[in-house]
C-alpha positions, 0 to 999 in steps of 0.5 A: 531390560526392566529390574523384573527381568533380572534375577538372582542375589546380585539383580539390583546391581546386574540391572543397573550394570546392563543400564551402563552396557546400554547407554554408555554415556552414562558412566561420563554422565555419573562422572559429572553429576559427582563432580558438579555437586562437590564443586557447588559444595566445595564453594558454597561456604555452607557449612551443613550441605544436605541432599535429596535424591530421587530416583535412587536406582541402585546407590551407586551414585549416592555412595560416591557423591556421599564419599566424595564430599566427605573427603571435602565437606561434611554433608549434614543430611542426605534424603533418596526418594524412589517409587519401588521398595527394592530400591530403597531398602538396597540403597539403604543398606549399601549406604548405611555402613558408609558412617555417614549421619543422618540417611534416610531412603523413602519410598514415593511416586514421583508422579503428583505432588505427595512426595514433597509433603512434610520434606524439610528444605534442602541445599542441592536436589539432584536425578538421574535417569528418573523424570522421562519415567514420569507422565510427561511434561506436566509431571516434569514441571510440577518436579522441577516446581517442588525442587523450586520449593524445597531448594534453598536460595542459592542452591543447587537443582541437577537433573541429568536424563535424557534428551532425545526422544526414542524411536518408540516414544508416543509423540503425542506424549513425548517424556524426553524433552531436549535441553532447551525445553528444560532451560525455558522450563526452569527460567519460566519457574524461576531459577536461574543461571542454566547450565548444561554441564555435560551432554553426550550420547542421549544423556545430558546434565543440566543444573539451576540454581535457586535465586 
């Protein structure tokens, strides 16, 4: 079901709920984007971690990753992304009573290369859910080419989506792409050391790490 076909004063947190009854996995998958991201932080002698989002769904996974790394680290910055403006105002207000600096959620489409104008560089850019919502794998690529741009060397890309197709996708234009096209996309961009963290069900966690 799509956000439109809830309602009611809970129906951000209601839809993605349902997505949680639907994919199961995902709640596995949440578990590990979490856990990747403090660990890569927790050793990356960095003193300022900051983070970029997109697609930032309902807040949930930014508020445990922000409340996570504080009991580690102190992340100096944290930048959500997402197309549509409910999103971003609700996940502004569930994490901007969390006390934690410098939050900023914006509204873009993620289709097209505008979004990352004028972004500062950052050390971990991370997704979940998100780019098989995009226009295929030309919008997939040029995400994967921005994050390339806007990561730090040494820095953390996680994108975690995912990968198997859908009985109903249009296989001439598929947009869920199994986890070995992600690694020769990513290593044909130019990051390195590939890892799929997790995978289960059809979701799958995959990281790279800007040389």
């Amino acid at each position: 079901m799509a956000l439109s076909d809830f309602k009611g004063p809970n129906y951000i947190d209601d839809w993605s709920m349902d997505l949680d009854y639907r994919w199961p996995e995902r709640i596995e998958i949440f578990e590990s984007i979490v856990r990747t991201i403090v660990s890569w932080c927790e050793n990356s002698n960095r003193r300022d971690i900051r983070l970029l989002e997109l697609g930032v769904g309902a807040g949930f996974l930014a508020r445990s990753v922000l409340n996570t790394l504080a009991a580690h680290v102190q992340p100096s910055s944290y930048l959500g992304i997402d197309i549509n403006p409910k999103l971003t105002q609700h996940t502004l207000k569930r994490l901007s009573g969390l006390g934690h600096p410098d939050i900023s959620v914006n509204n873009a489409d993620l289709n097209g290369d505008f979004w990352a104008e004028g972004l500062e560089v950052v050390d971990v850019a991370y997704t979940f859910q998100t780019l098989h919502d995009l226009a295929g794998y030309a919008a997939l690529t040029a995400v994967y080419q921005q994050f390339f741009s806007l990561i730090t060397p040494g820095g953390l890309m996680l994108n975690a989506d995912f990968v198997v197709p859908f009985p109903t996708d249009d296989t001439d234009k598929p947009r869920r792409f199994p986890v070995e096209t992600h690694h020769q996309l990513l290593e044909s961009i130019g990051f390195m050391q590939f890892k799929c963290e997790t995978s289960i069900g059809k979701l799958a966690c995959l990281t790279a790490v800007r040389p």
